[in-house]
C-alpha positions as CSV (number, residue, x, y, z in Angstrom):
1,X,-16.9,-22.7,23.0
2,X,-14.5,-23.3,20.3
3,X,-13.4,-26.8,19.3
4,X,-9.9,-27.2,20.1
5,X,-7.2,-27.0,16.7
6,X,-6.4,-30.5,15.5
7,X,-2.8,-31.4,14.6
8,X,-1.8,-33.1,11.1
9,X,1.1,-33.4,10.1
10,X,0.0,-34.1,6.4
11,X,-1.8,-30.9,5.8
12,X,0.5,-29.1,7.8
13,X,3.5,-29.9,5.2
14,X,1.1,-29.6,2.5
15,X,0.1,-25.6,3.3
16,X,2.9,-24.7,4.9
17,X,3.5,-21.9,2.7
18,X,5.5,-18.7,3.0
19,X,3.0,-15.8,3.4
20,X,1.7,-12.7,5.1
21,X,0.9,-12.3,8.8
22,X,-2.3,-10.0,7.7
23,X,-2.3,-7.0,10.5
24,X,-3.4,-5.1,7.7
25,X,-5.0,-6.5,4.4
26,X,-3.3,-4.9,1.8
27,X,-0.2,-5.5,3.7
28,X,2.7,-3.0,4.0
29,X,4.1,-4.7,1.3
30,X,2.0,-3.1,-0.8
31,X,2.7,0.4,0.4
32,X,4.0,3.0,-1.9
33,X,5.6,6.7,-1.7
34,X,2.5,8.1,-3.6
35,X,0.7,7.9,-0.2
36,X,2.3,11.7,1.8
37,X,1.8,14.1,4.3
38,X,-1.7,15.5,2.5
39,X,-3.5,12.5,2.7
40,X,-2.6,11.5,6.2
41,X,-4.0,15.1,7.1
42,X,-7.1,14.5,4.9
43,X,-7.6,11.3,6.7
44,X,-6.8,12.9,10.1
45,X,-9.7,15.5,9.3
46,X,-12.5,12.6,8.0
47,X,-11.5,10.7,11.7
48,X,-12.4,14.3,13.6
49,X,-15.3,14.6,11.7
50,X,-16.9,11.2,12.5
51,X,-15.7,11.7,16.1
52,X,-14.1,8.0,15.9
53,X,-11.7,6.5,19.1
54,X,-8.1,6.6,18.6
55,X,-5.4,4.3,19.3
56,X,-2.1,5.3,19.6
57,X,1.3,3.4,18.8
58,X,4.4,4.5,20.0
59,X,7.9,3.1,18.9
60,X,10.6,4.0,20.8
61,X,13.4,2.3,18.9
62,X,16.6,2.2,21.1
63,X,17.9,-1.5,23.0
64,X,20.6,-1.1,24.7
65,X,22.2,-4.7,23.5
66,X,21.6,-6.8,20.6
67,X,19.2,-10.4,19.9
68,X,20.3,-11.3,17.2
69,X,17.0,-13.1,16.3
70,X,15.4,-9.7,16.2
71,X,14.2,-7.9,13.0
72,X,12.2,-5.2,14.9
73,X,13.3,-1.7,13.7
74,X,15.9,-0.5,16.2
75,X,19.1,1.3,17.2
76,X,21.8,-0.5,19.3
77,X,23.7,2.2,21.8
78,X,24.5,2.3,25.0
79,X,24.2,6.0,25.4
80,X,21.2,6.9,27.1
81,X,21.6,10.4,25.5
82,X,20.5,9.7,22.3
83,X,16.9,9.8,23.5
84,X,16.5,13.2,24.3
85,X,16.5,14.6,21.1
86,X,14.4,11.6,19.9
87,X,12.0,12.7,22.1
88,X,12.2,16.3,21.3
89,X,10.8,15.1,17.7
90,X,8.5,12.6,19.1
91,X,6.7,15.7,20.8
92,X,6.8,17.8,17.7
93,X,4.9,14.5,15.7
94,X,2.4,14.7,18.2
95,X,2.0,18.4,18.3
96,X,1.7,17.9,14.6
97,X,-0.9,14.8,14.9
98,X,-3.2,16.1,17.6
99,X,-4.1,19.5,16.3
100,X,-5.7,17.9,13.4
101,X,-8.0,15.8,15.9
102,X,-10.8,16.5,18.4
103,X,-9.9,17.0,21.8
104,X,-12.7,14.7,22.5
105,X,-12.1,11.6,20.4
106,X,-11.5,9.4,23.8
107,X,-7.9,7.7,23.2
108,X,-9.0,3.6,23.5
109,X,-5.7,1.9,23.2
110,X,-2.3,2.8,24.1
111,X,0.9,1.2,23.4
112,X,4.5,1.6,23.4
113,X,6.5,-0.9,21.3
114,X,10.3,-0.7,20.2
115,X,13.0,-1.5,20.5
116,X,12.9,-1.3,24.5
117,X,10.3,1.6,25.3
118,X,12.2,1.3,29.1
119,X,15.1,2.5,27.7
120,X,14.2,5.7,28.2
121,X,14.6,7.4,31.6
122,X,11.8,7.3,34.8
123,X,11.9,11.5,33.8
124,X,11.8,11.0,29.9
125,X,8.8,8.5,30.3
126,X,6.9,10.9,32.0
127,X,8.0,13.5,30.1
128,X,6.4,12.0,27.3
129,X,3.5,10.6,28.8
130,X,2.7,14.5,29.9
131,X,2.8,15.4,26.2
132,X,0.5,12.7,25.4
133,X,-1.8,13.4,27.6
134,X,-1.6,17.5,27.1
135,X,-2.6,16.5,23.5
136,X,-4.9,13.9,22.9
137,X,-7.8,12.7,24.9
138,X,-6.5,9.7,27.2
139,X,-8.7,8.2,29.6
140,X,-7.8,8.6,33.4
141,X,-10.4,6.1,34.7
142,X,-8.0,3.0,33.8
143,X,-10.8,1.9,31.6
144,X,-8.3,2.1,28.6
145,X,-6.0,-0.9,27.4
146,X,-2.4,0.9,27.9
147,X,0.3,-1.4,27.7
148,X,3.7,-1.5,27.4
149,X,6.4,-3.7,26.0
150,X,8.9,-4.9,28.7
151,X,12.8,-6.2,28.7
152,X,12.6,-7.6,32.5
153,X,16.8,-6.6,31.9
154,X,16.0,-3.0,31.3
155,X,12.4,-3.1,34.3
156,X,12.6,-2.9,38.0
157,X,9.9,-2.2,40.8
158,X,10.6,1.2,40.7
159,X,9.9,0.8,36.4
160,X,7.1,-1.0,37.1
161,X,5.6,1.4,40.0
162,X,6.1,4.3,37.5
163,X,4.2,2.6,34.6
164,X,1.6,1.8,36.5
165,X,1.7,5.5,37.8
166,X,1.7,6.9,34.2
167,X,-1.2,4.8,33.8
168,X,-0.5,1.7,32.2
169,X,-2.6,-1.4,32.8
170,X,-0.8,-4.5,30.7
171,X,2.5,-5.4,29.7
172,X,4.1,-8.0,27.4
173,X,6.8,-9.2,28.4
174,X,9.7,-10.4,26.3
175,X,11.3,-13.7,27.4
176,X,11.6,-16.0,24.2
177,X,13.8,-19.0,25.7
178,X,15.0,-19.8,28.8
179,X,17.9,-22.5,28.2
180,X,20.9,-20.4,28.9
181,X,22.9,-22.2,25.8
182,X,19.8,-21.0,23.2
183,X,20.0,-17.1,25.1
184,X,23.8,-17.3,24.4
185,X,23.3,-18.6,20.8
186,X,21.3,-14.8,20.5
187,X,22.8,-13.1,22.7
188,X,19.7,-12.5,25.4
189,X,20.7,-13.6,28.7
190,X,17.9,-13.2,30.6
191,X,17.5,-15.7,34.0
192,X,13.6,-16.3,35.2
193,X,14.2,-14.7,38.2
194,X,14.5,-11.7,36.7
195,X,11.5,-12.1,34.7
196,X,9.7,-13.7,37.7
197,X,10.4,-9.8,39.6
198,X,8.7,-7.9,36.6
199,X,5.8,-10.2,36.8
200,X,5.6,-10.3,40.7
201,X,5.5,-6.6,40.4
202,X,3.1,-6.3,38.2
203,X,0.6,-8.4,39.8
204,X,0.8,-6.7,43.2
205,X,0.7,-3.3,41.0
206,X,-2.7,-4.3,39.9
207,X,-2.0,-4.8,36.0
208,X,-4.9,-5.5,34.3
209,X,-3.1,-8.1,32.0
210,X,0.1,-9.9,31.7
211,X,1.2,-11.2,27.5
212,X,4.8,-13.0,27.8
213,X,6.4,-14.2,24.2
214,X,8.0,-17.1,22.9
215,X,10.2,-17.9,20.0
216,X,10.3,-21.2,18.6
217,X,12.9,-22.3,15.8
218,X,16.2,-20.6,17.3
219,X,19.4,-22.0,17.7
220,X,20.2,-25.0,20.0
221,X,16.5,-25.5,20.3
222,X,15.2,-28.5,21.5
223,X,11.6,-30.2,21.3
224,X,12.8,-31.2,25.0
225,X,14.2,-28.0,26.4
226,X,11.6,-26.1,24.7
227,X,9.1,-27.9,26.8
228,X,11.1,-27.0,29.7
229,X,10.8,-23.3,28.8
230,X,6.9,-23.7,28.3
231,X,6.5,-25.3,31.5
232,X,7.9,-22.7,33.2
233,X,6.0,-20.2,31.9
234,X,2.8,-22.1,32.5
235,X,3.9,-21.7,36.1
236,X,4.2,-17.5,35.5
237,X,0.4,-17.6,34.5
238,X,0.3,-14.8,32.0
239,X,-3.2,-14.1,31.0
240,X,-1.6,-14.4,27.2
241,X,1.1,-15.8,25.4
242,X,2.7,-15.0,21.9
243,X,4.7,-18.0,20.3
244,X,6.5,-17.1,17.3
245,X,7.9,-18.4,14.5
246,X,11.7,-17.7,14.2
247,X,12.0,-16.5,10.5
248,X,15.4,-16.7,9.7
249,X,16.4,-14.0,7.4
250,X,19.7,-13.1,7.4
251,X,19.6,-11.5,3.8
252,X,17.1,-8.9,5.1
253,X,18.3,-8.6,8.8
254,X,21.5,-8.4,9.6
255,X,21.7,-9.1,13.3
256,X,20.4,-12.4,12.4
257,X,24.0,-13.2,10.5
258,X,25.5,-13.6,13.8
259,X,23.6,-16.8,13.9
260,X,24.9,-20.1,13.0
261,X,22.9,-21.7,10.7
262,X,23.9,-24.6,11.3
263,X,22.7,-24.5,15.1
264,X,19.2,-23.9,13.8
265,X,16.5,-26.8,14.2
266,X,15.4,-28.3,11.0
267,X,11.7,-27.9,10.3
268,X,10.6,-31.3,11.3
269,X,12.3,-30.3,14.9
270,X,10.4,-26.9,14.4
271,X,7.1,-28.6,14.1
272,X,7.6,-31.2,17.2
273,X,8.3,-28.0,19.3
274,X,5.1,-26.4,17.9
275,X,3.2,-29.7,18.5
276,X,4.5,-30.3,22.0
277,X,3.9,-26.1,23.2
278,X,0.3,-26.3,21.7
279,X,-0.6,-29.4,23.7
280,X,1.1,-28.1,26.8
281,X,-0.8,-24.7,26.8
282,X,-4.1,-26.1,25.5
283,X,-3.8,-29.0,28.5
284,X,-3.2,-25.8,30.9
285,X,-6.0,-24.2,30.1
286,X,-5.2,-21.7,27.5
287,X,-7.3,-21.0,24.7
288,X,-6.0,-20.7,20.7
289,X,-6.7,-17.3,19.4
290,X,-5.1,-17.7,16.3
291,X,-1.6,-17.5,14.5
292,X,0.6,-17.6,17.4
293,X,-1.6,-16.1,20.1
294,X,-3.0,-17.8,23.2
295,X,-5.1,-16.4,25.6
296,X,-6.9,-17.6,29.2
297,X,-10.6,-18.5,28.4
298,X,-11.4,-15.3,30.5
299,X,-8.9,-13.4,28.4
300,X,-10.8,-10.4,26.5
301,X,-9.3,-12.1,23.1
302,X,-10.9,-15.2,24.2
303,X,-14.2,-13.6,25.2
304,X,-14.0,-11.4,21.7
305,X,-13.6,-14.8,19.4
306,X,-16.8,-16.4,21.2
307,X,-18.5,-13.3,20.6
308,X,-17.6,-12.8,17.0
309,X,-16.2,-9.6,17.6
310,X,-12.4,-10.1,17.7
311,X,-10.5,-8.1,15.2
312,X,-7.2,-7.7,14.2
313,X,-4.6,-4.6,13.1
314,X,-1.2,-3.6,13.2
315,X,-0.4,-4.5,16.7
316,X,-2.0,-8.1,16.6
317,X,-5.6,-9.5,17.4
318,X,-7.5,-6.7,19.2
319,X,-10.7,-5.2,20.6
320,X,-10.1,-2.3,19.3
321,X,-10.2,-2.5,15.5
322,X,-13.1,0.2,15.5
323,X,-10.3,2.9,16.7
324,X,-8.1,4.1,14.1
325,X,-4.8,3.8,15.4
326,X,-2.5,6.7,15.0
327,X,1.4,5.8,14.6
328,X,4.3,8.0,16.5
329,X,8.0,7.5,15.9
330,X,10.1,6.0,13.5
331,X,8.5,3.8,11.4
332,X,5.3,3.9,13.1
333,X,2.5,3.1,10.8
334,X,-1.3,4.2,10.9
335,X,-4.3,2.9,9.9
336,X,-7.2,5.7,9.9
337,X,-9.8,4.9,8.0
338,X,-9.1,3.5,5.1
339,X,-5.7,5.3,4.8
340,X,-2.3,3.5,6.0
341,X,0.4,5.0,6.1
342,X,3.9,5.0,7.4
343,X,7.1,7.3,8.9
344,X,10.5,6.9,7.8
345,X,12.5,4.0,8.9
346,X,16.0,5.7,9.3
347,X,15.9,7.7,12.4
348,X,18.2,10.2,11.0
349,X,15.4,11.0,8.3
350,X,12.5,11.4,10.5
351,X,14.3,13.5,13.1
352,X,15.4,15.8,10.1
353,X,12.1,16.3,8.5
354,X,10.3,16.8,11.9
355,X,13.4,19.3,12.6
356,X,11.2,21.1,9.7
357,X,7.9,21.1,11.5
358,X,6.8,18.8,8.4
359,X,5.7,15.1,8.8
360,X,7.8,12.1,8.5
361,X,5.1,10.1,6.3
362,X,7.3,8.4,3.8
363,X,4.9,6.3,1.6
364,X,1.8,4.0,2.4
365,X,-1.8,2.8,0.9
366,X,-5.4,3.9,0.2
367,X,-7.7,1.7,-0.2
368,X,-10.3,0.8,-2.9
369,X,-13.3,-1.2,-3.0
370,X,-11.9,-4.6,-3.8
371,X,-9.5,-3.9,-1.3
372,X,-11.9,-3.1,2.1
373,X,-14.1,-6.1,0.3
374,X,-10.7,-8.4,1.2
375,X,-10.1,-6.9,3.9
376,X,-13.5,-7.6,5.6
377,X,-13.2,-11.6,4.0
378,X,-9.8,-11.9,5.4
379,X,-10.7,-10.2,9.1
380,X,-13.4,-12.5,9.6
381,X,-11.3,-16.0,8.7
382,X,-8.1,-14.9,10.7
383,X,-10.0,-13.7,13.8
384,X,-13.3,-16.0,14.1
385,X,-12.6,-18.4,11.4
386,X,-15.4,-18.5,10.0
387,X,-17.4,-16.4,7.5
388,X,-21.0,-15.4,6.4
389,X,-21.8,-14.8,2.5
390,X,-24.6,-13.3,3.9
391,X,-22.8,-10.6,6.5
392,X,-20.3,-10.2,3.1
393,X,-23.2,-9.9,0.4
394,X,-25.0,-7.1,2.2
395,X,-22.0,-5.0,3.5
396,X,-20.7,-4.6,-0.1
397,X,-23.1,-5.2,-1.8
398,X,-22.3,-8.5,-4.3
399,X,-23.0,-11.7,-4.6
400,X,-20.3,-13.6,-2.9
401,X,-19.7,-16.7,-4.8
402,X,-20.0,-14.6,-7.8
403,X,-17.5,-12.2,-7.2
404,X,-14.7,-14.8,-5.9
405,X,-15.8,-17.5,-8.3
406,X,-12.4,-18.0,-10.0
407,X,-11.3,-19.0,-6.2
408,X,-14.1,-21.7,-5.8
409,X,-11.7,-24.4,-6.9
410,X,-9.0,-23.9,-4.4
411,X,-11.5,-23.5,-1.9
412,X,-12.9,-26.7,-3.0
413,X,-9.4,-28.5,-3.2
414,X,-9.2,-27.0,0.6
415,X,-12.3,-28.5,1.7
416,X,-11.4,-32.0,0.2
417,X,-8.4,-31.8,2.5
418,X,-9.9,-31.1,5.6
419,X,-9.0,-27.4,5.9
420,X,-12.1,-25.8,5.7
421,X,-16.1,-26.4,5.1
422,X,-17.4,-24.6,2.5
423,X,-21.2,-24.3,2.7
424,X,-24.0,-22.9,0.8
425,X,-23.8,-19.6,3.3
426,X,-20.6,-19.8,4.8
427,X,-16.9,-21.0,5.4
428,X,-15.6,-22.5,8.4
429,X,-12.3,-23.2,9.1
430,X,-12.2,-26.4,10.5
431,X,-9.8,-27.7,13.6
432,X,-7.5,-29.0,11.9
433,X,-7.0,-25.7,9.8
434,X,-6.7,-23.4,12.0
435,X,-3.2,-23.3,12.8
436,X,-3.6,-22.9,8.1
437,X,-5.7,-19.7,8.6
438,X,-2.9,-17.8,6.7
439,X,-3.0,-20.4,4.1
440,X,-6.8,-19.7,3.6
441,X,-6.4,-15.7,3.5
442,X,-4.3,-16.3,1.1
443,X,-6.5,-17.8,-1.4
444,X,-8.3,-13.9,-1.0
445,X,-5.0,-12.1,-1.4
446,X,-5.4,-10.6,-4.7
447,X,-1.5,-9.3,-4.4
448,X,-0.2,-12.1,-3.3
449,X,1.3,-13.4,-6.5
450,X,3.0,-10.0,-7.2
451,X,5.7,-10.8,-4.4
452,X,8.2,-13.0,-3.7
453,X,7.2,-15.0,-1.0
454,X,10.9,-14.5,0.4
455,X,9.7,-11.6,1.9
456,X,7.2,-13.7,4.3
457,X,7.5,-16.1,6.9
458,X,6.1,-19.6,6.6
459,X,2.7,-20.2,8.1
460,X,4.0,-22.8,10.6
């Protein structure tokens, strides 16, 4: 078993730095409009080929109101009509996708982010599902992990009877605060009876796994009626829990300019509220995954980190990072083999060039040597947190503290503070690190400096 994180202060202050979140190493900063529709097809052809499993992410961008914390890609309406011809495109993208693929590459993981993916209509949801299932290979056995993200607003029984009738087995559920003056500060009234209902039906519907999330650092928060929030949730039992950082951005999102500033809890409050959640959930019985994830110890996350096989992508720590995940919808991204790329992010553009029978890929990566050599380094710190020179050395072929030797003195300085242990075969971040991981994936960031670190949240 994993020894639990340790919390200090110090060190936190010290590497609490502004960086990456690492579902992908290079991250989509990096991305570039070189990357088109001729290379995601070449990709798509080298994934049939080696018969790989897929998993499939699909936005669905459309919320009926506004949270003004949000910087998820989305379009606020409250006409149900502008789906339709979403959809329409949605189905030619995966007409598109699919005949490029095997029938018989087995579809893993399934999931459908936003947005609110229950926006849509009981008919358009299984009007969609049909054309997923007409053209790629999705289990029918409920073996798969096909989830689903939830507003309990926008969810009912009757939602939840029809998900699980579609097929899918887990659901995340979005909940971020329940103090009624913090959901008015962002404009999310949501009560926890309503989310109680969603979860009640869920259970009785035989989901395979419940994920709720949480937002620390929003306005009006409290280290005290945070804790009251927490404890609630404890009582809801999810088999996971997300708890975010609130990055506030207002220069880069503008929904987040309806905040008051002034309402927001300084960082010191920020990290009392972190402190106080991590000793609640650990004391309950939850397990830290890493970054903000938490997971029951017979969680398949938790199981995965014991077992040295957790991995993580563009939807968060997974078991499926042997798939390559296939993006649908605006401003979807894939990762297929050592290709990422990405659709436009204005939904007028992608419906357009769809309207065309032509892809929406608008730019993206491919990556070289150095960069899968990272990428494995990084992978194994974020997701295990620790590392082998050996497992390193003999995938790619180098000597490890050779090739990263002009990083040996931060890792050193790292060391000295507690952070990690750096051996004669391996790393380790230590307990009191681990809430640093993205601190020490950092160090192995060989883009890092190229960017402003505005563009990033801070670790903590």
């Amino acid at each position: 078993m994993l020894d639990a994180i340790r919390w200090d202060t110090d060190l936190i202050r010290r590497y609490d730095l502004a960086g990456p979140r690492y579902t992908s190493y290079p991250t989509a900063v990096q991305f570039n409009s070189q990357v088109g529709t001729f290379d995601l097809f070449h990709a798509l052809r080298d994934s049939r080929k080696a018969q790989r499993p897929l998993s499939l992410y699909v936005h669905v961008p459309f919320c009926a109101n506004i949270c003004y914390y949000c910087a998820c890609n989305k379009v606020i309406t409250k006409d149900r009509g502008r789906a339709q011809p979403y959809l329409q495109r949605l189905e030619q993208e995966i007409q598109l996708i699919a005949c490029h693929l095997d029938p018989t590459q087995k579809v893993e993981q399934l999931h459908f982010g936003g947005g609110t993916p229950t926006f849509l209509s009981h008919d358009e949801l299984r009007q969609l599902m049909a054309q997923l299932r007409k053209h790629f290979n999705l289990l029918d056995d409920d073996s798969g992990d096909y989830s689903i993200e939830i507003d309990p607003r926008e969810a009912d029984w009757s939602t939840m009877g029809l998900l699980r009738e579609l097929g899918f087995n887990r659901v995340s559920i979005g909940l971020q605060d329940l103090d009624p003056a913090v959901q008015r500060a962002v404009n999310r009234l949501q009560s926890l009876e309503e989310t109680r209902a969603v979860i009640d039906a869920a259970r009785t519907l035989q989901f395979r796994s419940i994920n709720i999330d949480l937002i620390y650092g929003l306005p009006r928060q409290t280290q005290e009626n945070f804790a009251r929030t927490v404890e609630e949730v404890i009582n809801l039992q999810p088999d996971r829990l997300s708890v975010f950082n609130y990055a506030h951005l207002p220069e880069r999102f503008m929904p987040q300019r309806r905040i008051n500033s002034n309402e927001l809890p300084t960082p010191a409050q920020k990290l009392e509220m972190l402190q106080s959640t991590i000793e609640q959930l650990i004391s309950a019985g939850y397990r830290y995954i890493g970054m903000d994830h938490f997971a029951l110890p017979d969680d398949e996350l938790a199981i995965a980190q014991e077992e040295s096989t957790l991995q993580r992508n563009f939807q968060g720590y997974t078991t499926h990072g042997h798939c390559d995940l296939i993006g649908l919808g605006v401003s979807a991204i894939s990762q297929i083999g050592d290709l990422y790329c990405q659709n436009s992010s204005d939904l007028t553009e992608y419906q357009n060039v769809l309207a065309t029978s032509q892809l929406a890929t608008s730019r993206g990566l491919q990556c070289n040597a150095d960069d899968r050599l990272r990428r494995a380094v990084i992978q194994q710190l974020i997701c295990n947190f620790s590392l082998e020179y050996a497992d390193i050395e003999q995938a790619f072929n180098i000597d490890f503290q050779g090739y990263f030797g002009d990083l040996w003195p931060q890792l050193q300085d790292m060391a000295k503070d507690g952070l990690i242990e750096l051996d004669r075969d391996r790393i380790t971040i230590l307990p009191a690190g681990r809430l640093l991981v993205r601190s020490v994936c950092m160090v192995f960031d060989a883009y890092l400096e190229q960017h402003s670190r505005q563009r990033f949240s801070r670790v903590i």
